[in-house]
C-alpha positions in Angstrom: 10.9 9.8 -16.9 11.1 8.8 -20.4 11.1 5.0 -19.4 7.4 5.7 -17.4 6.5 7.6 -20.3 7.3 4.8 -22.8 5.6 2.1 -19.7 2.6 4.4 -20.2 2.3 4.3 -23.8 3.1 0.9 -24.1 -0.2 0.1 -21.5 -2.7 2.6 -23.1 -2.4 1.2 -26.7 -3.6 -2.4 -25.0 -6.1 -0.7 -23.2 -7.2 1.4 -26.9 -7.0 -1.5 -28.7 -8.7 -4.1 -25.8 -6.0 -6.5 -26.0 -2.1 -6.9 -25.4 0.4 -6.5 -27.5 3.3 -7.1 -26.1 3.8 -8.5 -22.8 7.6 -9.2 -22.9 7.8 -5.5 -23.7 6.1 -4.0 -21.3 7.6 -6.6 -18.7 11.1 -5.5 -19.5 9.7 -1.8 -19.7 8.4 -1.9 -16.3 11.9 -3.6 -15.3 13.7 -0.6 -16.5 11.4 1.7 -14.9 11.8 0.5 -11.7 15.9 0.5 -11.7 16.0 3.7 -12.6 13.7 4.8 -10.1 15.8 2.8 -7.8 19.0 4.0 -9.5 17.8 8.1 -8.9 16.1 7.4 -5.1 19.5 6.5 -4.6 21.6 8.7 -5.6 19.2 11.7 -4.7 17.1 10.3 -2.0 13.7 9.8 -1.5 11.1 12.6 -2.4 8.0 13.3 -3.3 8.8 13.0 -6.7 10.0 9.6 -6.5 7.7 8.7 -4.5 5.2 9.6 -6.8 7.0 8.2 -10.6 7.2 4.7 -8.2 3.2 4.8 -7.6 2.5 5.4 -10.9 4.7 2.8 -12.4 3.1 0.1 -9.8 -0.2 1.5 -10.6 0.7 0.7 -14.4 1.9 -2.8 -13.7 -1.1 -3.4 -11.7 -3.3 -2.3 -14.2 -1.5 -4.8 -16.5 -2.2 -7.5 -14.8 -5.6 -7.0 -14.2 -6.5 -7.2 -17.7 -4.8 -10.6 -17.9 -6.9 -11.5 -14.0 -3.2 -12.8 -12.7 -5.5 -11.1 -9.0 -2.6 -12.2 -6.5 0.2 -9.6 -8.5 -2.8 -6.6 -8.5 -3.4 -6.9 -5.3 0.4 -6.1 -4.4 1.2 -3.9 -7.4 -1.8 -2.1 -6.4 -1.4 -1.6 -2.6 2.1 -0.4 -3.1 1.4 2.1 -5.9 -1.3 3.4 -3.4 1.0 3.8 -0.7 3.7 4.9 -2.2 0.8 7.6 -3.7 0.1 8.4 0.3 3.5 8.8 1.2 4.3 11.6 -1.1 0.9 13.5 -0.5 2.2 13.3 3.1 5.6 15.2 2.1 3.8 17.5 0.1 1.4 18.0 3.0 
């Protein structure tokens, strides 16, 4: 959680400030994030929860790239982090 936190903060200062600050950053951010989401869906299965920290981070890393109009990585980024999103409404449903 802190790791999505820290992805989060990282994206909404570029988004304050309307430009990016640190790419590598947030790039290797978002690379931590999503090992340790892999890391805990694997050693406590998958959830709602998990589900749900996974859509966010892929929302984040969509949104990332669609302030520097790389379309192609959006458009997969952004389809995942909406059905990943689906998935754990369904469990919650």
């Amino acid at each position: 959680m802190p790791s999505l936190l820290k992805l989060a903060a990282m994206g909404m200062r570029d988004i304050d400030c309307e430009q990016i600050f640190d790419s590598v950053g947030f790039l290797k951010e978002y690379q931590i994030t999503d090992s340790l989401i892999r890391a805990y869906s694997l050693q406590n299965g998958i959830s709602s929860y998990i589900l749900t920290l996974d859509g966010f981070s892929k929302a984040m890393h969509a949104a990332f790239y669609l302030r520097q109009k790389a379309y192609f990585s959006v458009l997969q980024n952004g389809v995942d982090a909406i059905r990943l999103m689906r998935e754990a409404k369904e469990m919650e449903d």
